[in-house]
N, C-alpha and C positions, 0 to 999 in steps of 0.2 A: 473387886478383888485387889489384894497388895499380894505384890512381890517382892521378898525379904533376898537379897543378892548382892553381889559385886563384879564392880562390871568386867573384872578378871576372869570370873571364876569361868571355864565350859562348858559346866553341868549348865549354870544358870545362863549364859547364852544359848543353848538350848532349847529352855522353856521361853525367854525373850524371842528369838526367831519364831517359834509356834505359834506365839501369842500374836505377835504381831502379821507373819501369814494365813491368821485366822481371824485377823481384825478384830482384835478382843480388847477393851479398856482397859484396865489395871493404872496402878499406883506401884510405881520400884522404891521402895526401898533401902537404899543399900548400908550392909552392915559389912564391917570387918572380923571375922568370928574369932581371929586372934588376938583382939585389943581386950588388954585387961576387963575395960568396961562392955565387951557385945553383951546385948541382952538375948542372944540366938535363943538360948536354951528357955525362954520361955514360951518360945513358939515352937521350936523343934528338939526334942532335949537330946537329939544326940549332938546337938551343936552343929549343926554344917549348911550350907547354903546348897540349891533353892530350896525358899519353901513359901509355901502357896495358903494366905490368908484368904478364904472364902466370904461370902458377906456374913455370912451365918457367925463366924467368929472359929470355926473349924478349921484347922489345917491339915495343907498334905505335904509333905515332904519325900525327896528323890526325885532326880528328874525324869527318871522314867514313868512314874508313877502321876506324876504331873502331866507330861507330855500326851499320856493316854486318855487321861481326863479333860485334859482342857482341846481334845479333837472328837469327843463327844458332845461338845457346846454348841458345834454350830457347825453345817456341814459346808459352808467357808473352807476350800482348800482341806480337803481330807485326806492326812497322812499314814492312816493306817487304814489297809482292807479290814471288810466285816470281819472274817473270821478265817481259819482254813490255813493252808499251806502258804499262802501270800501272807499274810499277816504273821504269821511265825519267821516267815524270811525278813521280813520288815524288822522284827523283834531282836532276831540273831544277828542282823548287820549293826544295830543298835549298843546290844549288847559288845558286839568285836571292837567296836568305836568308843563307847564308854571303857574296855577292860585294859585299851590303851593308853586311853588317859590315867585311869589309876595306877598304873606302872608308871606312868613318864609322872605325873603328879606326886607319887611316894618317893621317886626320885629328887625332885625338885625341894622336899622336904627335907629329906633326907642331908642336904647338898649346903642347904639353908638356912638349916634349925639348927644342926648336931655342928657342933665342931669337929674341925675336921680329924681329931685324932681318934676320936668315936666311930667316925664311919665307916660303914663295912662296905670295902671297894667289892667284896663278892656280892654281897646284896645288892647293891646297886647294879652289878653287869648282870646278874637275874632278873632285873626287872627292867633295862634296857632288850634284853633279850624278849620279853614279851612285848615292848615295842614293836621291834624291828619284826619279831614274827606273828603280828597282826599287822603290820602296813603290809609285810610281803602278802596274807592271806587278802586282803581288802585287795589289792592290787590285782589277784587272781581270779577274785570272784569276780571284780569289775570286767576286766579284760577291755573291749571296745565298745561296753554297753554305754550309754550316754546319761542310765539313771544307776545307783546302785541297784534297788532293786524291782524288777518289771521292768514298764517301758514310759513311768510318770516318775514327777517329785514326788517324794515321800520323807516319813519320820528319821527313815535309814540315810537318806541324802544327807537330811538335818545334821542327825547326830555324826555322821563323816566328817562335813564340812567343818562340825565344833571343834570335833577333835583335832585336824589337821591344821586349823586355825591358830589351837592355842599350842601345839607344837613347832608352829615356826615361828609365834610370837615367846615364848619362853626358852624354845632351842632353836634359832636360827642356824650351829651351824650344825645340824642334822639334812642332809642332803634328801630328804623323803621325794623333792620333786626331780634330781636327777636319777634318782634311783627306779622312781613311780611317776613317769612321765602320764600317766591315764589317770594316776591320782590327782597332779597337776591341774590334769585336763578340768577333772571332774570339779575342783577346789575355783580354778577360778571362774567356771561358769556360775556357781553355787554365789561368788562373792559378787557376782553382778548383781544380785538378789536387793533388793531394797530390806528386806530382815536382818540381811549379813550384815549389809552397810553401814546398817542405824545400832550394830551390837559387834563391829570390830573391838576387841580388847584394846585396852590402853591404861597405861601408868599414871596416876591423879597427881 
């Protein structure tokens, strides 16, 4: 399998973390899907990163849709329940963690791409706002649990831990761990992880 990524992106540390707590081979990759020249869109034509080159020559794209797939490969560290009300909570803590990053990520766009007499400061505190009101729900549903969801690691840890990663590596002064002292908690148990380690973001 090839993994089409950068090693920025949190979607695609995501499916890096999986892959690698599920000791799975692959080939990375990595594309810049903003350089004039990426060739993204012939693998994934909506243009965006990860996306999952199977050997057959088929792809998947989304990291959700990845992340599900490739924990059906091998029952190696199994991140999602079979089926039922566990696995839907698995799914929903997934989704709260990914809906954060697309807020704080349109943000970062937004902040980045557009100059600044373009920008709409109300848009941007809209989708700060869905930030901050998914670290406060993540924060609540955790409470003094030790996993997000049940009482093992799961796909819901994973996708936390990405999110919260590339939040204090892109907004450092966003105060998420004095505010979310159990998200803290949670974040740096998670980066003990030899997956975390080997797919901390960083500037090339």
């Amino acid at each position: 399998m090839k993994l089409i990524g950068s090693v920025t992106s949190p979607y695609v540390r995501k499916v890096r973390v999986v892959m690698a707590d599920k000791k799975l081979d692959y080939s990375f990759i990595q594309e810049n899907v903003w350089a004039a020249d990426t060739t993204i869109q012939q693998t994934n034509p909506l243009g965006k990163v990860p996306c999952l080159v199977m050997e057959d020559g088929s792809t998947l794209y989304d990291s959700r849709v990845i992340a599900e797939y490739l924990d059906t490969l091998t029952p190696v560290c199994k991140l999602l329940p079979p089926n039922g009300r566990d696995r839907a909570e698995v799914k929903v803590w997934e989704a709260l963690a990914d809906g954060v990053l697309d807020a704080a990520v349109l943000v970062r766009l937004e902040t980045t791409l557009r100059p600044e007499a373009q920008q709409s400061p109300e848009w941007i505190a809209r989708q700060w706002g869905k930030v901050h009101a998914g670290l406060r729900v993540m924060s609540e549903r955790l409470g003094e649990s030790a996993f997000s969801a049940g009482n093992h690691y799961s796909l819901a840890d994973v996708a936390v831990g990405c999110a919260l990663g590339w939040i204090a590596f892109r907004f450092p002064d966003i105060d998420w761990r004095g505010d979310y002292p159990n998200l803290a908690r949670l974040f740096d148990k998670l980066s003990e992880r030899q997956s975390f380690k080997d797919t901390v973001p960083f500037l090339a």
